[in-house]
C-alpha positions in Angstrom: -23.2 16.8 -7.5 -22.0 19.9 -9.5 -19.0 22.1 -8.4 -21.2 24.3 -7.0 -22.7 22.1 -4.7 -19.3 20.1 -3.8 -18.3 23.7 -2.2 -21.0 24.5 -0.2 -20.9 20.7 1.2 -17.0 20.8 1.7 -17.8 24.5 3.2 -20.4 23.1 5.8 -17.9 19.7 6.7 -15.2 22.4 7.2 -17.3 24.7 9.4 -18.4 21.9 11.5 -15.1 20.2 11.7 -12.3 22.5 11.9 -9.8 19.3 12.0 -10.8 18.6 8.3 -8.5 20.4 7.0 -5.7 18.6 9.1 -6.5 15.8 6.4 -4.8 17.5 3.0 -2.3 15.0 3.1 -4.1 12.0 3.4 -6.5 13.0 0.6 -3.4 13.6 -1.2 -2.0 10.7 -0.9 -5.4 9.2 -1.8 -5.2 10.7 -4.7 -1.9 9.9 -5.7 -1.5 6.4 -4.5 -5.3 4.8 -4.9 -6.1 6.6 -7.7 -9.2 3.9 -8.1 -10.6 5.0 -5.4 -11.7 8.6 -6.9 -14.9 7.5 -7.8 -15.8 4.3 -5.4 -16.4 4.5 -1.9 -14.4 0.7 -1.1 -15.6 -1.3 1.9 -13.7 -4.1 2.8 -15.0 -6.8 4.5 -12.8 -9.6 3.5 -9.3 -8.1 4.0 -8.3 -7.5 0.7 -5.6 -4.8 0.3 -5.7 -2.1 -1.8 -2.3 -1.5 -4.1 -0.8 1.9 -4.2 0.6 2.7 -7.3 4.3 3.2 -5.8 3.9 -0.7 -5.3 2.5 -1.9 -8.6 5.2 0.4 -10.2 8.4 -1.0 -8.1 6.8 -4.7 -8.5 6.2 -4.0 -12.6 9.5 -2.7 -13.1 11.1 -5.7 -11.2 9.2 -7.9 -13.4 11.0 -6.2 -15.9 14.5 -6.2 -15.0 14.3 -9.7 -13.8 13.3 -12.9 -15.1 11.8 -14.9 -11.7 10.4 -19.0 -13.0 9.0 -21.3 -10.7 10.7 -21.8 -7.2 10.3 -24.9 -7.3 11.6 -25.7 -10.3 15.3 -26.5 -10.5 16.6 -23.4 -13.2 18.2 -19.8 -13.0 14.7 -18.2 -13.0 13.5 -20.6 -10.3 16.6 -19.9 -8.5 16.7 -16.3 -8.9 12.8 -16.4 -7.9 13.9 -18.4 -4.3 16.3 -15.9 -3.5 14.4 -13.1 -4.1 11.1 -14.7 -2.1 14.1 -15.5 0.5 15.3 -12.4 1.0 12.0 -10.1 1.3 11.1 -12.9 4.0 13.9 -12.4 6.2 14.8 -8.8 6.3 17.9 -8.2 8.7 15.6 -5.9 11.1 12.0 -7.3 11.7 10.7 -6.3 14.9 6.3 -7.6 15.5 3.8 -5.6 17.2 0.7 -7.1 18.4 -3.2 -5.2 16.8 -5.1 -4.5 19.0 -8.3 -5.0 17.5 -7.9 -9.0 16.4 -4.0 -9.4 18.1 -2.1 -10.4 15.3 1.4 -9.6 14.2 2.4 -6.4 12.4 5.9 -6.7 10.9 7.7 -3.4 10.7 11.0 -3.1 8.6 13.7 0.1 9.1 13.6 2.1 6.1 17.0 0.2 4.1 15.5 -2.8 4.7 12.0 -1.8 3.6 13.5 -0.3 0.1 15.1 -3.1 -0.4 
């Protein structure tokens, strides 16, 4: 579709759905986060998550300020690995909430322990 064409379609959505526009920020965080996503149109119909690029970044640069071995393994990698796995498992203020659609648990952090 050329330029030209993208605005006349964007034009008609936004004429026929004034709350379009109310959606700026989730197309920019689209954008920003799922950056893959620019040019697919993802289904998902095996649950498979999607990584934001504010994840892969925090997770990349703890890979390399850290050095985590096997936890089962009996070393200071292993070890540092356990209580790092230990910790994100058990954050101090978990509360669950049930989903509607299929009624499992959501686990919701507080924003220390979530940065954490």
């Amino acid at each position: 579709m050329t330029c030209r064409g993208y605005r006349r379609t964007l034009d008609a959505v936004s004429y026929a759905y004034p709350s379009y526009a109310t959606t700026t920020k989730l197309d920019e965080l689209r954008a920003s986060e799922y950056p893959v996503l620019a040019s697919h149109t993802y289904l998902d119909f095996t649950r498979r998550i999607l990584y934001a690029t504010s994840q892969i970044a925090r997770h990349l640069e703890l890979l390399q300020q850290r050095l985590l071995g096997n936890p089962h393994s009996t070393n200071p990698s292993a070890s540092a690995a356990t209580e790092h796995v230990t910790r994100r498992a058990e954050p101090c203020c978990v509360s669950s909430t049930r989903r509607p659609m299929n009624g499992s648990r959501l686990r919701r952090q507080c924003e220390p322990c979530a940065q954490s």
